[in-house]
C-alpha positions in Angstrom: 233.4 33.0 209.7 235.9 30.0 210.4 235.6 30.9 214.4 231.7 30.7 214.3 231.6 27.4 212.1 233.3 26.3 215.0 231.5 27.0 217.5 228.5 25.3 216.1 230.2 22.4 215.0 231.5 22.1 218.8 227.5 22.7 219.7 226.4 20.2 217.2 229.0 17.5 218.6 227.4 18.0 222.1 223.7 17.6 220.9 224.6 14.6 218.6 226.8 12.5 220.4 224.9 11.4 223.5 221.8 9.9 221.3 225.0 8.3 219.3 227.0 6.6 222.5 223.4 5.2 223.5 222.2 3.8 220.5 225.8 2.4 220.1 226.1 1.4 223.6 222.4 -0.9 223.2 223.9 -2.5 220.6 226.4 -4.2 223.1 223.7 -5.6 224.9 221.2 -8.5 224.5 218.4 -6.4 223.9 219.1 -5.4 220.3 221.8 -6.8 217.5 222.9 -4.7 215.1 225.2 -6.0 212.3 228.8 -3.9 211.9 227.0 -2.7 208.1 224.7 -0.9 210.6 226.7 0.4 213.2 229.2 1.6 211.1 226.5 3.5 208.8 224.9 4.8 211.8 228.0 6.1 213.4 228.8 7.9 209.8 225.3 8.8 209.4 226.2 10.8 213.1 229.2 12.5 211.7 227.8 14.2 209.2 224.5 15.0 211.5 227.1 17.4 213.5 227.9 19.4 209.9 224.4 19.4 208.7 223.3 21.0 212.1 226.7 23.3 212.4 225.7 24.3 209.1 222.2 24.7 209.5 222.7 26.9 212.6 225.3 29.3 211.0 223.2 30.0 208.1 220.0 30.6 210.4 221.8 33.2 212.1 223.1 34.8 209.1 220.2 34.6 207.1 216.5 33.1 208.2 216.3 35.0 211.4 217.6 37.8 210.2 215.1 37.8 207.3 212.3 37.5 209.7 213.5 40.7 211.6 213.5 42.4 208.2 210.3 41.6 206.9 208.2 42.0 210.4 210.2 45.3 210.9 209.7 46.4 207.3 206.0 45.8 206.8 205.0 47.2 210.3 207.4 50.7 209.7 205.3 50.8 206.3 201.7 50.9 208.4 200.0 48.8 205.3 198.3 46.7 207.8 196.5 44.7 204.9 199.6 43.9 203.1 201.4 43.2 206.7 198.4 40.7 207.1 198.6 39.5 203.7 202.4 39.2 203.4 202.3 36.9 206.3 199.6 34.2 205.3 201.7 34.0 201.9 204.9 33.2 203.7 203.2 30.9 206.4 202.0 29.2 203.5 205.8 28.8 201.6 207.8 28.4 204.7 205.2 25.6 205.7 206.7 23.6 201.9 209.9 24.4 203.0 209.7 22.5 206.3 211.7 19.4 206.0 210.0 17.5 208.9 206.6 18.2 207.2 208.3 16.2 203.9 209.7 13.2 206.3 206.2 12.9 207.8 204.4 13.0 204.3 206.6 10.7 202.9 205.9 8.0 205.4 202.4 7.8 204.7 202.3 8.6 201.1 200.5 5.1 200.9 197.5 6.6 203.3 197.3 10.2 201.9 198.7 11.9 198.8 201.5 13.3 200.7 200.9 16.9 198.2 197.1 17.0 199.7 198.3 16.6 203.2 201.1 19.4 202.4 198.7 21.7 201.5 196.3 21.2 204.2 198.8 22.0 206.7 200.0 24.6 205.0 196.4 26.6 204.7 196.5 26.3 208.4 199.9 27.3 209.3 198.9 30.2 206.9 195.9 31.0 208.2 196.9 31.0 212.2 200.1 32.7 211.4 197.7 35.7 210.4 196.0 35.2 213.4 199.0 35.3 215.7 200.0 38.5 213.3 196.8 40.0 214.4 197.1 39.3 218.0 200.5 40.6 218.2 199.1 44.2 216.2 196.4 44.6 218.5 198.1 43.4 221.8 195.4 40.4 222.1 196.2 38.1 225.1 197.6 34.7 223.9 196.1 32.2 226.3 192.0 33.1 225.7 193.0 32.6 222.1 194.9 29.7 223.0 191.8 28.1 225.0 189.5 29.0 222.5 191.1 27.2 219.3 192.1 24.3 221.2 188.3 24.0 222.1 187.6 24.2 218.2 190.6 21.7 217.8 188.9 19.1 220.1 184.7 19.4 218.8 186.3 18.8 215.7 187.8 15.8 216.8 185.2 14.7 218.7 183.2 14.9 214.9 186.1 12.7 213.3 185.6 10.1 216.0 181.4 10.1 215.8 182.0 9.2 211.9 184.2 6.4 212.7 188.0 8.1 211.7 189.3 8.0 215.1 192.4 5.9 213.9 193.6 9.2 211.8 193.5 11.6 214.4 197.6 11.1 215.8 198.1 11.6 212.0 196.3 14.9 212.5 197.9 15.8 215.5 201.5 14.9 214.7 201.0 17.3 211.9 201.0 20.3 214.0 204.2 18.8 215.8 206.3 18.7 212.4 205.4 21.8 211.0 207.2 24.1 213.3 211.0 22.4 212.6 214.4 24.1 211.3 213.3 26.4 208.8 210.0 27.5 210.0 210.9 28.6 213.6 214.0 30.9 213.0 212.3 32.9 210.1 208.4 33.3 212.6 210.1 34.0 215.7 212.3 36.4 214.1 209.0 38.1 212.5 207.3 38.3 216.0 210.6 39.9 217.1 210.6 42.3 214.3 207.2 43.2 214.4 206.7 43.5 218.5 209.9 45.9 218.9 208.8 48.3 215.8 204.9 48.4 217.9 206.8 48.9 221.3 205.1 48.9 224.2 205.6 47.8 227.6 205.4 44.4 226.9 207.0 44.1 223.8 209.4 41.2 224.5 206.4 39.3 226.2 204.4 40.2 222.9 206.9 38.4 220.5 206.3 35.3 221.3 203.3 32.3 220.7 203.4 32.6 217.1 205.0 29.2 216.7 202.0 28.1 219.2 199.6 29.2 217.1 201.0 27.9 213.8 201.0 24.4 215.6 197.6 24.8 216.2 196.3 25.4 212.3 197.6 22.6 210.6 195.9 20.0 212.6 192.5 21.5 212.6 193.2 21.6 208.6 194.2 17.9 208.6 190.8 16.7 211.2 188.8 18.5 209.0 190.6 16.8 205.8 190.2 13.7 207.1 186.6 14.2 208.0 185.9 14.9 204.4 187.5 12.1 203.5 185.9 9.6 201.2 186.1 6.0 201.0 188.8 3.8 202.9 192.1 4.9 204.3 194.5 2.2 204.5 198.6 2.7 205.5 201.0 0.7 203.9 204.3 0.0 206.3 207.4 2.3 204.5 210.3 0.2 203.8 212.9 1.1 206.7 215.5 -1.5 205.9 219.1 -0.1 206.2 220.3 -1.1 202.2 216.8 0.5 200.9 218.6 4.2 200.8 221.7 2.6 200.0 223.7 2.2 196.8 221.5 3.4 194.0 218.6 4.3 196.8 221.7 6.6 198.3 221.8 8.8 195.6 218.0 9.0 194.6 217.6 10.1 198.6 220.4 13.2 198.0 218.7 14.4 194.5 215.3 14.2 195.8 216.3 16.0 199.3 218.4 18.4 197.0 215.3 19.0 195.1 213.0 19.5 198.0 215.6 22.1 200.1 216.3 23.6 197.5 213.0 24.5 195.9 211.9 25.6 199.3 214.3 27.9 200.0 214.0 29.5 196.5 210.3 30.3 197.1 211.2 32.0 200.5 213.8 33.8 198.3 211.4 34.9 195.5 209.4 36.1 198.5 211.8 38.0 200.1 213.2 39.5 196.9 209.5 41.0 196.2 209.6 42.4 200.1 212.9 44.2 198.8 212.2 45.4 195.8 209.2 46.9 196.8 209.6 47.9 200.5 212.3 46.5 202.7 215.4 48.0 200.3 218.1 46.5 202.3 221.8 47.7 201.0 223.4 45.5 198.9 226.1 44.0 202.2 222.8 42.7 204.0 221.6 41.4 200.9 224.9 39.3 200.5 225.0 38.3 204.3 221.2 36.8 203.7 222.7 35.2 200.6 226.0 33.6 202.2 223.2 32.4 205.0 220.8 30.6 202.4 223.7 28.8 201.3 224.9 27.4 204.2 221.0 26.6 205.5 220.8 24.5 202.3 223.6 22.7 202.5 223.3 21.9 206.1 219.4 20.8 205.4 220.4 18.7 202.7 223.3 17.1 204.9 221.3 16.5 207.7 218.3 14.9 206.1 220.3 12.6 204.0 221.9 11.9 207.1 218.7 11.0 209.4 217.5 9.6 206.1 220.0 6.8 205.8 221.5 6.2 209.2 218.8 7.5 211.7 215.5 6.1 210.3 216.3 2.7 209.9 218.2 2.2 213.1 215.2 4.0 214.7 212.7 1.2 213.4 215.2 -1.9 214.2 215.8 -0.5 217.7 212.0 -0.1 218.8 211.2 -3.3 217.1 213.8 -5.6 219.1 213.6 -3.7 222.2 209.6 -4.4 222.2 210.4 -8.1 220.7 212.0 -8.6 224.3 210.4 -6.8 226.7 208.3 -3.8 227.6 210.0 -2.3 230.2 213.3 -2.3 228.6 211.4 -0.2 225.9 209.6 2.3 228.3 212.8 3.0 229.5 215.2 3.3 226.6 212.3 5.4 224.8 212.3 7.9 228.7 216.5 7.9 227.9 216.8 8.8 224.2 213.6 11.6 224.4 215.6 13.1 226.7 218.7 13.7 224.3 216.9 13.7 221.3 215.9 16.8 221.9 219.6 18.2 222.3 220.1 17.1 218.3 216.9 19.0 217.4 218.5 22.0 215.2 215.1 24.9 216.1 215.6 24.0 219.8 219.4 26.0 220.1 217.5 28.9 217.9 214.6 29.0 220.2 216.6 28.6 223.5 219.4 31.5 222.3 216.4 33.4 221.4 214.4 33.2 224.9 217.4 33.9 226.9 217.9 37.5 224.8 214.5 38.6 225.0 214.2 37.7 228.4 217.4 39.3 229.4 218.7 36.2 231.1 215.3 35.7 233.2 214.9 32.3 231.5 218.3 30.6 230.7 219.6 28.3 227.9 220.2 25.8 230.5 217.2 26.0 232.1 214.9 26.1 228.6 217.5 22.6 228.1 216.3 20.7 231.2 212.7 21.3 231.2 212.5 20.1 227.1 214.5 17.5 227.7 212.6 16.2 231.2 209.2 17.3 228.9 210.0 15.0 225.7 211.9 12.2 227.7 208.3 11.8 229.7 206.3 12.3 226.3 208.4 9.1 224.2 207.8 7.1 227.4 204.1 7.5 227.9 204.0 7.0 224.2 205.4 3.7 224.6 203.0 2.9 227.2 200.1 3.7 225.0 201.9 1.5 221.8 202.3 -1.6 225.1 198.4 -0.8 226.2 196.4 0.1 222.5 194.4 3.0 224.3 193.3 6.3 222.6 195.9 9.1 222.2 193.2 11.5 223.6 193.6 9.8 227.6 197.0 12.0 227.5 196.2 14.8 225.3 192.8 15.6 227.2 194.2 15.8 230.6 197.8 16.9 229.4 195.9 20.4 227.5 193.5 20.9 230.4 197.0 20.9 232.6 198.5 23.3 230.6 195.6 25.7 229.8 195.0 25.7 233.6 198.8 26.7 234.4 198.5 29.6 231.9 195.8 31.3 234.4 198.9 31.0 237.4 202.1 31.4 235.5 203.4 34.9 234.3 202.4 35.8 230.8 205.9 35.3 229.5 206.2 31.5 230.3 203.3 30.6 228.7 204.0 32.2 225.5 207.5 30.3 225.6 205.7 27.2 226.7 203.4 26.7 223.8 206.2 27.3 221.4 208.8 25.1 223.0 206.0 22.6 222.0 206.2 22.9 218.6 209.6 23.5 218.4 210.3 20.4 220.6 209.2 18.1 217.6 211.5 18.7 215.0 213.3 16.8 211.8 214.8 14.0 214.3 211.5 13.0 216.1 209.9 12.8 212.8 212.9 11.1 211.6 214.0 8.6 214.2 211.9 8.7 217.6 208.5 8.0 215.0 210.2 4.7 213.4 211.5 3.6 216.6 207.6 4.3 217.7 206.6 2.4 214.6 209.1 -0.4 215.1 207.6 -1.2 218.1 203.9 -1.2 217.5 205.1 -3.3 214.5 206.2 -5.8 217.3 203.6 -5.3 219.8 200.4 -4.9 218.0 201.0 -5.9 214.3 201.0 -3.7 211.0 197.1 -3.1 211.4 196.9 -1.3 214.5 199.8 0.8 213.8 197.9 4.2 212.3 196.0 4.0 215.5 198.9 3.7 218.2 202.1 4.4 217.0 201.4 8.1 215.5 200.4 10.5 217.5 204.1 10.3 218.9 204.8 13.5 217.7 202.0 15.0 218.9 203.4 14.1 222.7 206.2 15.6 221.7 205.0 18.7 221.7 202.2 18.7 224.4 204.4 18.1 227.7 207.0 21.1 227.3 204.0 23.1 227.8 203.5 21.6 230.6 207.3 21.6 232.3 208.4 24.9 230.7 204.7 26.3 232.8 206.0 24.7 235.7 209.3 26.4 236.0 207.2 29.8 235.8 204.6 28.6 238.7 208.1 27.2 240.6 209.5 31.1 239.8 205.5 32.4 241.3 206.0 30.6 244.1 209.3 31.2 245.3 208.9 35.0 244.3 205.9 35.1 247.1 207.7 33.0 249.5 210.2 35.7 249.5 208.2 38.6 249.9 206.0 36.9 253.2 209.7 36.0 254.6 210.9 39.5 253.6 207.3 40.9 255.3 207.5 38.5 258.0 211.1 40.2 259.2 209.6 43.2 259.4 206.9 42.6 261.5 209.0 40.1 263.8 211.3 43.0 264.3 211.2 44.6 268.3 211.9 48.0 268.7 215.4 47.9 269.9 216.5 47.6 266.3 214.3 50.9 265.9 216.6 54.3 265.4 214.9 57.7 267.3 216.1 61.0 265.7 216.1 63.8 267.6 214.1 66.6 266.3 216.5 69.4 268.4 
C-alpha cells in the first residue's frame, strides 16, 4: 500500500508542479504582482494538491473503477436487461451529485441559477444518455451516427435559445457538459463500459467500451438549453467573491465542512447504491467488499483535499492572474492562457485514469504518452482561442460550429477506436482544475477586458473549449496512424512490383 501511495504521490508531483513553477515564475515578472500572503498560500495550496490527487488516484483504483467493473459485469451476467437499463440511469443520476466540478461550477453562479435546479438538470441528462450509451453498447450500435445525431438536437436547440433572446446563457449550458465528466464520474462509467463490453464479447469488445463518457457530456447540456429556454423572467450573474482572505480564517474552515459535506454525501449515495447491487445480485466476498471500502476512503479524503486546496489557493490566484495579465496586454494573455492549458491538463486527476485505461484496452496501440501530448496540445489551443474570443466579444458558436463539424467529419476517416477515445478525452479533459482555476483566470480577464456585464456572455463557455478540441487532436493522431498505415502498404506493394526477375528463385520440378 505504502509502495503504491508512492507512486502516485511521485505522479501527482509531476502533474502539479509545472502549472506551480509557472504561475510562480509570472509572479517575478511585470505582468502580474502577487503579495508573499499569495504566493505562499498558493505554493501551500500546491502541496497538498499533489496528496489530494495521490489520494484520489489510489482509491479510484482500489475502489470506483473497480465498482464499475462489478456492477456492469454483474447486471449484464444476470441478463435483466430492464434492471441493467434501469440500474444505470439511477447511478448516472447519483454519480452526476457526486461530481465535484459540477458543485464548483454551481457554486459560481448560484447568483444566476439555483445551483440545486441546475444540479438536477444535468443530472436527468447524464442519466438519461448514460442509458443511451448502455443501450448502444448492448446492441453493438455504432457511436458516431449517434454522436452526429444528438449533436444535431444539441445545436436546433440552441439555435431556439438564441431566437428567444438567451444566447448569453448558452457557454453556461455548454460548460455544463464539460464539468460533469471529472474525478468521480469517469473512473466508475468507464469501468461499467469495460465491465459490460467484456461480459457481451465480441470482436470488438475493447472498441465497444468506450464513448460512454461522450455521451454523458452530451445530456447535460441539452437538459441545461432546454432549462434555460423555459426560463422565466430575467437572469442576471452576480461576480463570486474570489479574493484570496474570503476562504481564509473563519471562510477556511466553512470551505472544508461544506466540501466534507458535499464528498461525503456523494460518495454515500454511490455506496447505498452499490450495497443494494450486492445484496441483491453482485454478492462480492467479503475481502472485495473491504478493498472497495479502504478505496472510498481514500477517494474521500483525497476529494476533500484537493478541492479545499483549488478552493483556497487555485481559484483566487486564477482570477488575479487573468485580470492583470489582460490589465496589461492581450498578447501576453493569449499566450500565458496557450502555456498553462497545456499543463493544466497534466493536474487533472480523470485524465491519468483515462490515459492508463486507453493504453490497456488498446494493448499499447495508443500510449499514455501519446494520449498526454495530444490533450495537452488540444486544451493548450482551446484556453488560447478562448482568450481571443474574451479580447474580441464574439459568439462561442464561431468555434464550436466549425470545431464539431471538424470532428464529426474525422470520425467518417479515422478507425472506430479513436473516435470513441476522442469524444471521451473531451469530457474528461475538463475536470475539477478548469472549473476551478482556468474559468476564474477566464473570468478575471473578461472582468478586465469587457466589464462585469458581458461576462455570462464571453468568459463561460471556457469549459466547453475544453472539451471540444481533444476531439479534434486525439482524431488526428488516428487519421496520422490511416495515413502512414497506407503509405506503408503502397511502398511495401510498390517493392514488389519494382522488383526484376533476377531476384526471382526457379525450382526445378526434376
Amino acid at each position: 500500500m505504502i509502495k503504491a501511495l508512492l507512486i502516485k504521490i511521485w505522479e501527482a508531483i509531476v502533474s502539479v508542479i509545472p502549472i506551480t513553477l509557472i504561475v510562480v515564475a509570472i509572479t517575478f515578472t511585470p505582468l502580474v504582482e502577487l503579495t508573499l500572503k499569495e504566493t505562499v498560500i498558493f505554493c501551500v495550496s500546491a502541496l497538498f494538491l499533489i496528496l489530494g490527487i495521490a489520494l484520489f488516484n489510489l482509491g479510484a483504483d482500489r475502489a470506483m473503477t473497480p465498482m464499475g467493473e462489478y456492477v456492469g459485469e454483474g447486471l449484464t451476467k444476470s441478463k435483466k436487461i430492464g434492471v441493467l437499463f434501469a440500474v444505470c440511469f439511477i447511478m448516472g443520476l447519483l454519480i452526476t451529485v457526486a461530481e465535484p466540478d459540477l458543485s464548483v461550477l454551481a457554486d459560481q453562479v448560484k447568483a444566476l441559477i439555483e445551483p440545486t435546479l441546475l444540479i438536477g438538470a444535468v443530472c436527468v441528462g447524464v442519466g438519461a444518455f448514460l442509458l443511451e450509451a448502455v443501450i448502444k453498447m448492448v446492441y453493438r450500435k455504432e457511436l458516431a451516427p449517434m454522436l452526429l445525431y444528438f449533436y444535431l438536437m444539441l445545436f436546433a436547440v440552441a439555435a431556439l435559445l438564441l431566437e428567444n433572446g438567451k444566447g448569453s446563457f448558452m457557454p453556461l449550458a455548454f460548460d455544463s457538459g464539460g464539468v460533469t465528466t471529472g474525478p468521480i464520474t469517469v473512473p466508475f462509467i468507464m469501468a461499467l463500459g469495460v465491465g459490460i463490453s467484456m461480459t457481451i464479447g465480441g470482436r470488438n469488445a475493447g472498441e465497444n467500451s468506450f464513448g460512454l463518457i461522450a455521451m454523458c457530456s452530451v445530456g447535460p447540456i441539452i437538459a441545461v438549453l432546454a432549462l434555460m429556454l423555459a426560463s422565466k423572467g430575467e437572469l442576471t450573474y452576480v461576480l463570486p467573491d474570489y479574493s484570496i482572505d474570503a476562504n481564509l480564517g473563519y471562510g477556511f474552515w466553512e470551505t472544508i465542512i461544506d466540501t466534507v459535506e458535499d464528498v461525503g454525501r456523494s460518495l454515500l449515495l454511490i455506496l447505498i447504491s452499490f450495497g443494494v447491487l450486492q445484496f441483491t445480485i453482485l454478492k462480492l466476498p467479503k475481502r472485495k467488499l473491504l478493498q472497495i471500502f479502504v478505496g472510498i476512503s481514500y477517494t474521500f479524503v483525497g476529494l476533500v483535499i484537493f478541492l479545499t486546496s483549488v478552493a483556497v489557493g487555485f481559484m483566487p490566484i486564477g482570477f488575479k492572474i487573468g485580470h492583470e495579465l489582460a490589465s496589461g496586454g492581450h498578447i501576453p494573455l493569449v499566450i500565458f492562457a496557450f502555456v498553462i492549458g497545456m499543463v493544466t491538463v497534466l493536474a487533472e486527476p480523470a485524465v491519468h485514469v483515462l490515459n492508463r485505461q486507453v493504453e490497456d484496452i488498446t494493448g499499447g496501440t495508443v500510449t499514455r504518452k501519446e494520449m498526454t501530448i495530444a490533450l495537452s496540445i488540444g486544451v493548450g489551443v482551446s484556453i488560447g482561442l478562448s482568450m481571443v474570443r474574451i479580447i474580441f466579444g464574439f459568439s462561442l458558436l464561431y468555434y464550436l460550429i466549425p470545431g464539431y463539424l471538424i470532428s464529426l467529419g474525422l470520425s467518417f476517416f479515422v478507425p472506430k477506436l479513436y473516435t470513441a477515445i476522442a469524444f471521451d478525452s473531451g469530457g474528461v479533459a475538463s475536470g475539477p482544475l478548469t472549473s476551478s482555476f482556468i474559468l476564474p483566470l477566464a473570468i478575471g480577464a473578461c472582468e478586465a477586458v469587457r466589464g462585469t456585464d458581458d461576462i455570462m456572455y464571453s468568459a463561460f463557455g471556457i469549459v466547453a473549449m475544453v472539451a471540444m478540441t481533444p476531439l479534434i487532436t486525439i482524431q488526428s493522431l488516428g487519421f496520422k496512424a490511416v495515413l502512414a498505415e497506407r503509405m506503408r502498404k503502397r511502398i511495401a506493394m510498390a517493392r514488389i512490383l519494382s522488383a526484376d526477375d533476377a531476384h526471382i528463385i526457379y525450382f526445378d520440378k526434376r
